[in-house]
C-alpha positions in Angstrom: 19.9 7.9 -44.1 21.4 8.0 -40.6 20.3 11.7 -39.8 17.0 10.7 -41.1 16.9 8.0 -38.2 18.7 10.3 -35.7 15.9 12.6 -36.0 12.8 10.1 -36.1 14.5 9.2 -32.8 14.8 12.1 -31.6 11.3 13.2 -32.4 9.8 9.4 -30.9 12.0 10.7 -28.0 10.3 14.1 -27.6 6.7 12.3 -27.8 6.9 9.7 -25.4 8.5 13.0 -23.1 5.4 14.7 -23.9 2.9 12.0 -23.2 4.8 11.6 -19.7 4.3 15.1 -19.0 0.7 14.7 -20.0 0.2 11.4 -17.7 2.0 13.1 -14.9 -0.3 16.2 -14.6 -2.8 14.3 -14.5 -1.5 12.2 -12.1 -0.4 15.8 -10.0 -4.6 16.9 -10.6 -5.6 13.2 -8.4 -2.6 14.4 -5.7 -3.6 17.6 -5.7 -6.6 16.7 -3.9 -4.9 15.3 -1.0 -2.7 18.1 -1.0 -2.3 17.7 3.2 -1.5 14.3 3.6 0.6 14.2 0.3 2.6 17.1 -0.1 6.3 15.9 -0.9 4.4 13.2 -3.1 2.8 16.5 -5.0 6.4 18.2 -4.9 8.4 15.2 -6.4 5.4 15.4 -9.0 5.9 19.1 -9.8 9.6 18.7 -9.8 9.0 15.9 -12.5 7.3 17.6 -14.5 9.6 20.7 -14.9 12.1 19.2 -15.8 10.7 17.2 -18.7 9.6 20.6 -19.7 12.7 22.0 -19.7 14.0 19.4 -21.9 10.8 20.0 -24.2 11.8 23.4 -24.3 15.0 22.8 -25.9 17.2 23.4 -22.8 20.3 21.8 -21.9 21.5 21.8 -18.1 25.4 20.8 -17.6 24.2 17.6 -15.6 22.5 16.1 -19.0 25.5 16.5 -20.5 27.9 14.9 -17.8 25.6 12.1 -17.6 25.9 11.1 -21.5 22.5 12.9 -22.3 20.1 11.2 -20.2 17.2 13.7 -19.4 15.7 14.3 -16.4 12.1 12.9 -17.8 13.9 9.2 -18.5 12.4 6.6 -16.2 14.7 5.1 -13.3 14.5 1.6 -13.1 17.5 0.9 -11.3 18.4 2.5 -7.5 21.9 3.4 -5.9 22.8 -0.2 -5.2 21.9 -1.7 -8.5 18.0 -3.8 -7.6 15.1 -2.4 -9.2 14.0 1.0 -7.1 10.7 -0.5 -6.0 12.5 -3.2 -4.0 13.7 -0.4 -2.2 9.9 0.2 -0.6 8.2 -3.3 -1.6 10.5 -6.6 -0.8 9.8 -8.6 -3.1 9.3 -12.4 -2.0 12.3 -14.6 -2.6 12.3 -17.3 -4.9 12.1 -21.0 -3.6 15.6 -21.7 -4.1 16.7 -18.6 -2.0 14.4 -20.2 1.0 15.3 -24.0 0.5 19.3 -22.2 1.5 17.8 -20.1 4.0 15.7 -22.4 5.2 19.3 -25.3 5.8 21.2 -22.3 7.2 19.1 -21.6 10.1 17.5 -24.8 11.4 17.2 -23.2 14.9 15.4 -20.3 14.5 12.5 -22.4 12.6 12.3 -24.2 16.0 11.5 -21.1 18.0 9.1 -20.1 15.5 7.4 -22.9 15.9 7.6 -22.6 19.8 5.9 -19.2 19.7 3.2 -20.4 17.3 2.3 -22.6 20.1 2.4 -20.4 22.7 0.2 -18.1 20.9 -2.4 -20.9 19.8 -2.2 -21.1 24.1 -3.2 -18.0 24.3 -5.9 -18.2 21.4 -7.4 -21.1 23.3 -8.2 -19.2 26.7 
């Protein structure tokens, strides 16, 4: 009963690998056309794909196995330092709370703000 599950895993596993490569190529045929302005973009695409065919393919690399098994074609959603990877290239906004105690812990620099949204209305104006 357990191999039974083991291998409907394994083969759900193999699938959703193979639907990535599929969505990726397709994805490397719209960069493809901007080959010039996009070429590491088209690299890290290539790259991708490879190496969820490699693991399509059967193969095993020795970093697979340090790592406890996680392919190469898994999704990262986590970066280096632990936040979500596309906070890395988008900040996201801060919550309200997060500005109410950044907003009590720097009182002064609100008022300089508020003295160069002056002086540019003063320039604006002329």
């Amino acid at each position: 009963m357990m191999i039974e599950n083991v291998e409907v895993d394994y083969a759900e596993k193999m699938q959703r690998c193979h639907e990535y490569v599929e969505a990726l190529q397709e994805e490397q045929k719209k960069i493809q056309v901007f080959q010039r302005e996009l070429p590491l973009c088209l690299e890290l695409v290539t790259q991708a794909i490879e190496a969820c065919r490699k693991e399509l393919s059967g193969t095993s690399t020795a970093s697979e196995q340090v790592h406890g098994g996680q392919s190469d074609c898994s999704e990262q959603t986590t970066s280096v330092c632990g936040g979500p990877v596309f906070e890395e290239f988008i900040p996201i906004k801060k919550s309200e709370e997060e500005d109410v105690e950044h907003d009590e812990s720097s009182p002064p620099q609100q008022q300089d703000d508020n003295n160069v949204d002056k002086k540019k209305s003063d320039w604006l104006r002329s």
